[in-house]
C-alpha positions in Angstrom: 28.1 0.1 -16.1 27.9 -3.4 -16.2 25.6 -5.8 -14.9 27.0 -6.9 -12.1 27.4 -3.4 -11.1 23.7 -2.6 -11.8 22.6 -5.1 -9.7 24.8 -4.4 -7.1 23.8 -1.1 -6.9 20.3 -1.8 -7.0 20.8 -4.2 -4.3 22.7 -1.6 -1.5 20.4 1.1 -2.0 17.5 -1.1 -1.6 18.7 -2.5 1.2 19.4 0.8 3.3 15.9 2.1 2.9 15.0 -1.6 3.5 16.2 -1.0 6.8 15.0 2.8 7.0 11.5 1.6 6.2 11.8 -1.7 8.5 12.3 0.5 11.3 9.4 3.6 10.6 6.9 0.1 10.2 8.3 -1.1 13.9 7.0 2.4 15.1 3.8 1.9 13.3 3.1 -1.6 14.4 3.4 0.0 17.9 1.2 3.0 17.2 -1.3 0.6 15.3 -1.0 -1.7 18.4 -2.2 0.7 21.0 -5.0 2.2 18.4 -6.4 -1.0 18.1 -5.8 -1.8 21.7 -7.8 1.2 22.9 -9.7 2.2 20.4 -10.5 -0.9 18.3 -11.4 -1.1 14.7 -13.4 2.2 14.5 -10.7 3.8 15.7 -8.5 2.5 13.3 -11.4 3.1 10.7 -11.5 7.2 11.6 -7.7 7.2 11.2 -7.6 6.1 8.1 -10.1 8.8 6.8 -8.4 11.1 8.1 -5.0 10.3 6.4 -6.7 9.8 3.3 -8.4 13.1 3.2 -5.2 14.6 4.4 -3.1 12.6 1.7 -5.7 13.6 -0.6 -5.5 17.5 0.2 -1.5 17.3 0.5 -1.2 15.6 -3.1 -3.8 18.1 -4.5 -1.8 20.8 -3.4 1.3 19.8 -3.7 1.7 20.8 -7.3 3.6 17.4 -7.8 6.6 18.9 -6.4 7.8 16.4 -4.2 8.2 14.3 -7.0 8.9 16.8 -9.8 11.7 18.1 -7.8 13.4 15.0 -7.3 14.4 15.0 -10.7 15.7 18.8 -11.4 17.5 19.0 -8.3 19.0 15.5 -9.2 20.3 16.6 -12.7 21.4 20.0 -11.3 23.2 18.3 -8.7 25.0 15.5 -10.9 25.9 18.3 -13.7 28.2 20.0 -10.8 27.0 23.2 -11.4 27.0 24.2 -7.5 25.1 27.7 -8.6 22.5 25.8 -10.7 22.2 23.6 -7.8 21.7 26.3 -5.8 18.6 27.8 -7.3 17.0 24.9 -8.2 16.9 23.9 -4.0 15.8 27.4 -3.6 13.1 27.2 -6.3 11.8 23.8 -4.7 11.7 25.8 -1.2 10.0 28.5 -2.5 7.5 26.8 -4.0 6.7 24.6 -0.9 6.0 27.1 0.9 3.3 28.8 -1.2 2.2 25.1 -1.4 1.8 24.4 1.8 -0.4 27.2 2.7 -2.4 26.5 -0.2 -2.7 23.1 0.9 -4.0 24.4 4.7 -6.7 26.7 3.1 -8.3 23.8 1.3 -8.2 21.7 3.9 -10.4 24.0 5.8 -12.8 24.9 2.7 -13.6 21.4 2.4 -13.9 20.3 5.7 -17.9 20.3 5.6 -17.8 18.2 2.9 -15.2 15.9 3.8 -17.1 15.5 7.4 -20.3 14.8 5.5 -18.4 12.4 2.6 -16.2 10.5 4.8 -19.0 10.1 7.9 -22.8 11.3 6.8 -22.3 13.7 8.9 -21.2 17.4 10.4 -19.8 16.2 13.4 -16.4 16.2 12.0 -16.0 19.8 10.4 -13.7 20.8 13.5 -11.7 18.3 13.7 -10.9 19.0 9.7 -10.2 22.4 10.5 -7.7 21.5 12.6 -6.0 18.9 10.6 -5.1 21.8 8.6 -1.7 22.3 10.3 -1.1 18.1 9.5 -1.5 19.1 5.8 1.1 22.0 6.0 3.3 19.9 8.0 3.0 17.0 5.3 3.7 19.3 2.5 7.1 20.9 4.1 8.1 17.8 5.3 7.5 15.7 2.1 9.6 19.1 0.5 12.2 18.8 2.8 13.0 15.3 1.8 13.0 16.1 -1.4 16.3 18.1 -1.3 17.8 15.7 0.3 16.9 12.8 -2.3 18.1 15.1 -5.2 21.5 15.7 -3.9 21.5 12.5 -2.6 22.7 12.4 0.8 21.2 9.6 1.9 23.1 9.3 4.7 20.9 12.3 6.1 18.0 11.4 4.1 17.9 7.8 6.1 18.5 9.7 9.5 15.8 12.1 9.2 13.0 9.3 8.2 13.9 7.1 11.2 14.5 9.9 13.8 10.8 11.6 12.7 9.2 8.4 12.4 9.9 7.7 16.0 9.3 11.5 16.9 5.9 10.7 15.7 5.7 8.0 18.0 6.4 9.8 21.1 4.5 12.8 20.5 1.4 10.7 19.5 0.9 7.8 21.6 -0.2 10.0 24.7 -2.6 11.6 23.3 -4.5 7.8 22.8 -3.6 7.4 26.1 -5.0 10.1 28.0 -7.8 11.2 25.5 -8.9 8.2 23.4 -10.5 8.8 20.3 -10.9 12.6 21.4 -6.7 12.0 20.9 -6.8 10.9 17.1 -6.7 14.5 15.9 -4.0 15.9 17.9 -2.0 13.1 17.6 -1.8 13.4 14.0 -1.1 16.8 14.4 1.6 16.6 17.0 3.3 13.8 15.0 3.2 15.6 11.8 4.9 18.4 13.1 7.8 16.3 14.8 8.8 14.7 12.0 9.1 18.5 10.0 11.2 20.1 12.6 13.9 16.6 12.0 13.7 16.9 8.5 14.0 20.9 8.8 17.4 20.2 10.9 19.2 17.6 8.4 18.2 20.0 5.7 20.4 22.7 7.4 23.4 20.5 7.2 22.7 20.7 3.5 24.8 23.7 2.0 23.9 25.8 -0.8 23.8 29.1 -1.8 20.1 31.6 -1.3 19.1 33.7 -3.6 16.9 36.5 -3.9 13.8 36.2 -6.1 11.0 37.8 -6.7 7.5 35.6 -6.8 7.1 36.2 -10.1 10.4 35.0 -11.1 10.2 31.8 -8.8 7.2 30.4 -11.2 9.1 31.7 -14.1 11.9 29.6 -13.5 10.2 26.6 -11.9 7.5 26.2 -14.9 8.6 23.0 -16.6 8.9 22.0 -12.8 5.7 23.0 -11.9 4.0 21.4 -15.6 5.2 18.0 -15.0 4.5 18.1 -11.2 0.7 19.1 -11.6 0.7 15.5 -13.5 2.1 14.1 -10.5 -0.6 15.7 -8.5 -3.8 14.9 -10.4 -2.2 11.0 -10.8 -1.8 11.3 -6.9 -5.2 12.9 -6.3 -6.8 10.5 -8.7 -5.2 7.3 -6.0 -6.3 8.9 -3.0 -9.5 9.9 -4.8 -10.0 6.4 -5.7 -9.1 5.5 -2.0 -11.4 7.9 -0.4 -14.7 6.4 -2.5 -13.6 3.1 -1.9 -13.5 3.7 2.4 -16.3 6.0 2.1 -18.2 3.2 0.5 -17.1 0.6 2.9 -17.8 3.0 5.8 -21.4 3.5 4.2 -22.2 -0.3 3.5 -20.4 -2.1 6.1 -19.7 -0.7 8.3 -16.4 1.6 10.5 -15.5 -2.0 11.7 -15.0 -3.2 8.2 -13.7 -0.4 7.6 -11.0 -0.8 10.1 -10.2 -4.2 9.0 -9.8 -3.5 5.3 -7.1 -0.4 6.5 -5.5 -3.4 8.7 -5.2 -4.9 5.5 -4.3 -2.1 3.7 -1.4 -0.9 5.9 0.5 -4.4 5.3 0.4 -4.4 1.8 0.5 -0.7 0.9 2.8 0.0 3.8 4.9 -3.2 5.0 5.3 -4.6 1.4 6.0 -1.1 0.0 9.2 -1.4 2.0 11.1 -2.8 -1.7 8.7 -0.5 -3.5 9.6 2.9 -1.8 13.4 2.0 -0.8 13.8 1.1 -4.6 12.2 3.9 -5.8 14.2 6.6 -3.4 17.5 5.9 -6.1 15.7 4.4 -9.0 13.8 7.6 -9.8 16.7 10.1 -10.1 18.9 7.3 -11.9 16.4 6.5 -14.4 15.9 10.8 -14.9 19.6 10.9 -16.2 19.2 8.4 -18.8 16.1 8.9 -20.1 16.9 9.8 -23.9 18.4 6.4 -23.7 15.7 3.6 -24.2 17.9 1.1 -24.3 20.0 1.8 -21.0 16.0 2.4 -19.6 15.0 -1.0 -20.7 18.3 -2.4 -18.9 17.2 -0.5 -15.7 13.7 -1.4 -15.9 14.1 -4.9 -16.1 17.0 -5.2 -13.2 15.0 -3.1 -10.8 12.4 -5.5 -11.3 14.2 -8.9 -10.9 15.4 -7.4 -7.7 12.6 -6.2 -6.9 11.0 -10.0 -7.1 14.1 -12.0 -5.3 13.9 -9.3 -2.2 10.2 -10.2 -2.4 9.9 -14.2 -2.7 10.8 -15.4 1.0 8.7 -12.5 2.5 5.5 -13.1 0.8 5.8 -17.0 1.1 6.4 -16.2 4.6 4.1 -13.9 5.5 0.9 -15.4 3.6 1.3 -18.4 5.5 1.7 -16.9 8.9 -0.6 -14.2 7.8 -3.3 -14.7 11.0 -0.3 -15.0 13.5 0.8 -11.4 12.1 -2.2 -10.2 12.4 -2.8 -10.9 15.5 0.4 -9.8 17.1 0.1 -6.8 15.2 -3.3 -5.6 16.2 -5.8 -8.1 17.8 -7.7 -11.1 17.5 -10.3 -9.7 15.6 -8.6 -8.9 12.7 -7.5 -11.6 11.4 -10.9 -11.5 9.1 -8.4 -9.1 7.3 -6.7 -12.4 5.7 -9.4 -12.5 3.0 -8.2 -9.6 1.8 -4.6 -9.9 2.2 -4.2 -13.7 0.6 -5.3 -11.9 -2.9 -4.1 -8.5 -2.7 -0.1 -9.9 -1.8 -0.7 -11.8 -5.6 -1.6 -7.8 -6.9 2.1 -6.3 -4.9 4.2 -8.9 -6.8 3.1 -7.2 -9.9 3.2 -4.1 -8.8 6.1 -4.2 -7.8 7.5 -4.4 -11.6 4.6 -2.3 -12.9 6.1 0.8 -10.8 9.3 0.1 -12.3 7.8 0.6 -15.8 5.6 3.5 -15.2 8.5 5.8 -13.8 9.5 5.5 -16.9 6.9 7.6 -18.7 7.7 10.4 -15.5 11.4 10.5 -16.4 11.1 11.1 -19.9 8.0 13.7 -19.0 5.6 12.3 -20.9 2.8 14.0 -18.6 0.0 13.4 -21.2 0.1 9.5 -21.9 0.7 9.5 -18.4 -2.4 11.0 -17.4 -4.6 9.5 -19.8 -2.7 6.2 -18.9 -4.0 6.7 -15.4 -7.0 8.5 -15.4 -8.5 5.4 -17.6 -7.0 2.9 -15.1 -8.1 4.4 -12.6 -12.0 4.4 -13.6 -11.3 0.6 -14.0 -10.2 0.2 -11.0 -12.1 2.1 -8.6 -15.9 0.3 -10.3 -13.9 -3.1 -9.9 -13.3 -3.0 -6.7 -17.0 -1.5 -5.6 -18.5 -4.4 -7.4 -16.2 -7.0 -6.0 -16.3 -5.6 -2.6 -20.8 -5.8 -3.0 -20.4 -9.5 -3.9 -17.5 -10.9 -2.0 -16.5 -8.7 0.8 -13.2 -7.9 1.6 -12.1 -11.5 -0.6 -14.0 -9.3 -3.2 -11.5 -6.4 -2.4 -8.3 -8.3 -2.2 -9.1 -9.9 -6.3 -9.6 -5.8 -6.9 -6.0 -5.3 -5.9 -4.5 -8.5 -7.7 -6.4 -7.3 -11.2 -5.5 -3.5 -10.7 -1.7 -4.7 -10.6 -2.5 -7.0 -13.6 -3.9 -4.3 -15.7 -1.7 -2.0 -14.8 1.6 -4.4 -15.7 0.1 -4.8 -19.4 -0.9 -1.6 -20.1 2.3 -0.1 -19.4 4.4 -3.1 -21.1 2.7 -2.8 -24.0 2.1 1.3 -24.2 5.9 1.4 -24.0 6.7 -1.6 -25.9 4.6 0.5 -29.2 6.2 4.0 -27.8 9.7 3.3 -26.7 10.4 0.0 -27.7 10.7 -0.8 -23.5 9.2 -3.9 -22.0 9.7 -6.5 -19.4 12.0 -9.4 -20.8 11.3 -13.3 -20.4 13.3 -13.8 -17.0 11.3 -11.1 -15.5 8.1 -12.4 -16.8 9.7 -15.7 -15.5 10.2 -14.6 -12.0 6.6 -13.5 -12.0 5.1 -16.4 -12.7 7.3 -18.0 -9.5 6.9 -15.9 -7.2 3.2 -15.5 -7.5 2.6 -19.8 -7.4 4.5 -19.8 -4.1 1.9 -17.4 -2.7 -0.6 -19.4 -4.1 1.4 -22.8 -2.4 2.1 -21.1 0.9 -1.9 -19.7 0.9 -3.0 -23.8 0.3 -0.5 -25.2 2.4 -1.9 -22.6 5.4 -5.4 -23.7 4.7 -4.4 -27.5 5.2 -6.6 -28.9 8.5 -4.0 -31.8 9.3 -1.3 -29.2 11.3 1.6 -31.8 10.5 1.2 -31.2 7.2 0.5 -27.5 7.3 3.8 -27.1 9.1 5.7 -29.6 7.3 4.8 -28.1 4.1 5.0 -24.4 4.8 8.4 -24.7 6.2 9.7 -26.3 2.9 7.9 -23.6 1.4 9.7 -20.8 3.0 12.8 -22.7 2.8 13.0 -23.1 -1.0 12.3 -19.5 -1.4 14.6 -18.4 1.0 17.3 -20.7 -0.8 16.3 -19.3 -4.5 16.4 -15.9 -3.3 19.9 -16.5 -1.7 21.0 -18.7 -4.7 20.0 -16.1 -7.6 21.5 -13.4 -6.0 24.8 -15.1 -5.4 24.8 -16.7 -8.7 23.3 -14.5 -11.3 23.4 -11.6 -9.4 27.4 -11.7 -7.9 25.4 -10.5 -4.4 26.1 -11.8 -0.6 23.1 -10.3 0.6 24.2 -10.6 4.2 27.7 -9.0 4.1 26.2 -6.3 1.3 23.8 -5.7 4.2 26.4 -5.2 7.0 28.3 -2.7 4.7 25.7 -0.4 3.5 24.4 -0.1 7.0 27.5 0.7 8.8 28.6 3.3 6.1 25.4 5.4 5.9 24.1 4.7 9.7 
């Protein structure tokens, strides 16, 4: 494949989840719009415990599979063996299943201490309880997908994230309606299980052939499955882990309404920005899982990901760090535009993670689940005791310089763990497109902070304008790419 190709490639896919993931944030800006509408920031702030203990629960129960699964159905699939394909989807089912019970039963053991963690309190044990059927949900649904990634029918895959997404949205928004913060729980709930039943129905469409197993011969099967997905698992419990202490803490020392504000800030970076980071992931993973004995085709793949990665990214962070109080305003309220300290610093940390992803998948595709995990797990320490001290002396600013230096870290550790191990690392025009992208943040955070509006304006604009025209420029030139008609294609074939 040449590079033209590649990049090509890289650039359709990206864009149709682009899209997929433009339109499940529209539903959330309108869900996060009513919650902070009619419940206000400690609303928001009980939500997002909630989803963390939920996403914690789901990922330490999981077994990884989600992930794990992506890759052997993805290999079984491209090898054309329709009866290896076959088993493999009916292993992945299996497993879910037994999962996702698992995952229920531990979310109702723990509830008193989640209640008391998350709030100082009992007066959330119920509510726990009941979240129970959100975690199964989560775990089937997340399962679900999974087929669907690994024999890549994207087509399917797209229509069953938008459809649920906005499922979600009508099942949940009555419940804030009519019950206010008595609502949060069976919203989630409600939501949850809409979006399962439309994943549930594409899967259907999805042919292969059952099987009877035994239980025993499920596991048998599924163990180097299983192995590598349990490392998934504890490097996904770890992050939620990490996330819980860190909103626990906040709750604790500043406050729900801080609380609230940080998750404002939080849900545009980890969930608006991770538009390029999820849609690139959804092919990058099982591309990157057949050619993993090859170091050289990975270091090609690592490195083109990224650059895209960083052009797709350069207009929209200029843009939105400079209008970064008007956005937060139209998408919750006036209050939270406090959320900006934490946002200016944390959009310099997404620009590097955005290529720091791109490098760790690596070590998951050649299933390296120890240096992986140790990888992690030390990063991890690093980064949860850097963001509780920066978050003591500067707030949510303090929080926002945690995020930049977690991406940082993580971006040299990986490029120099598999530089030594696998002779893989980030070339110079990656590193150069770095270095751009993250002194136009910088620029577009200066020119925002300006008093004179004039100049604010005047210089912003030319600001987004030269990104938007070295964006356009590089992927024309360099990358043989007309973004627009690209776009148009990709859309219209899939949707």
């Amino acid at each position: 494949m040449t590079d033209t190709t590649a990049y090509k490639n890289i650039f359709k896919t990206t864009f149709l989840f682009g899209f997929v993931q433009v339109f499940n944030i529209a539903i959330k800006v309108g869900i996060n719009k009513v919650v902070a509408l009619i419940l206000g920031a400690e609303g928001l702030g009980i939500i997002s415990l909630f989803n963390t203990s939920i996403s914690m629960i789901k990922n330490g129960c999981g077994l990884g599979i989600n992930q794990s699964g992506v890759r052997d159905i993805s290999e079984a699939y491209g090898s054309g063996n329709k009866r290896a394909c076959s088993e493999t989807i009916f292993f992945v089912k299996k497993i879910i299943l037994y999962t996702c019970l698992f995952g229920a039963i531990a979310m109702i053991i723990l509830s008193p201490i989640l209640s008391n963690y998350s709030f100082g309190n009992n007066g959330y044990i119920l509510s726990y309880c009941l979240l129970a059927i959100a975690v199964a949900a989560t775990i089937l649904n997340d399962g679900l997908k999974t087929i669907l990634t690994g024999t890549r029918k994207l087509r399917y895959l797209a229509k069953a994230s938008m459809i649920g997404s906005f499922a979600g949205l009508v099942f949940a928004l009555p419940f804030y309606y009519l019950w206010g913060k008595q609502g949060i729980v069976p919203s989630l709930i409600s939501s949850s299980l809409a979006s399962l039943l439309i994943s549930y129905l594409y899967v259907k469409k999805a042919k292969y052939q059952s099987k009877q197993m035994t239980i025993k011969e499920v596991f048998i099967r599924s163990s180097s499955m299983i192995k590598m997905g349990i490392s998934l698992m504890l490097m996904s419990l770890m992050i939620d882990l990490n996330n819980l202490i860190i909103s626990s803490y906040i709750s604790n020392n500043g406050g729900l309404d801080i609380l609230g504000y940080y998750q404002s800030g939080i849900t545009i970076i980890a969930g608006y920005f991770g538009i390029i980071i999820t849609a690139m992931s959804t092919d990058y993973y099982p591309r990157i899982s057949a050619i993993n004995k090859d170091n050289l085709k990975l270091k090609d793949a690592v490195n083109s990901q990224s650059e895209v990665g960083l052009i797709i990214a350069l207009p929209l962070v200029v843009l939105f760090v400079f209008l970064s109080p008007y956005f937060l305003r139209l998408l919750y309220t006036t209050d939270f535009q406090v959320a900006s300290q934490y946002i200016d610093y944390a959009m310099l940390g997404t620009v590097i993670v955005i290529c720091s992803n791109c490098m760790g998948m690596v070590l998951l595709a050649k299933q390296s689940p120890k240096l992986f995990l140790t990888s992690s797990f030390l990063m991890n320490i690093v980064i949860v005791s850097l963001n509780i001290i920066l978050y003591r002396y500067f707030g949510l600013t303090g929080l926002g310089f945690g995020y930049f230096f977690s991406g940082l870290l993580q971006f040299v550790v990986y490029d120099m763990m598999m530089l030594k191990k696998f002779s893989i690392c980030f070339n110079r025009s990656v590193i150069k497109k770095v270095f751009i992208v993250l002194v136009f943040c910088l620029l577009s955070k200066f020119a925002r902070e300006i008093d004179q509006v004039w100049w604010k304006y005047s210089i912003g604009s030319v600001l987004i304008i030269i990104s938007c025209f070295y964006s356009l420029y590089y992927m024309h030139k360099q990358m043989h790419i007309n973004p627009i008609i690209s776009f148009k294609n990709e859309i219209s074939k899939h949707l």
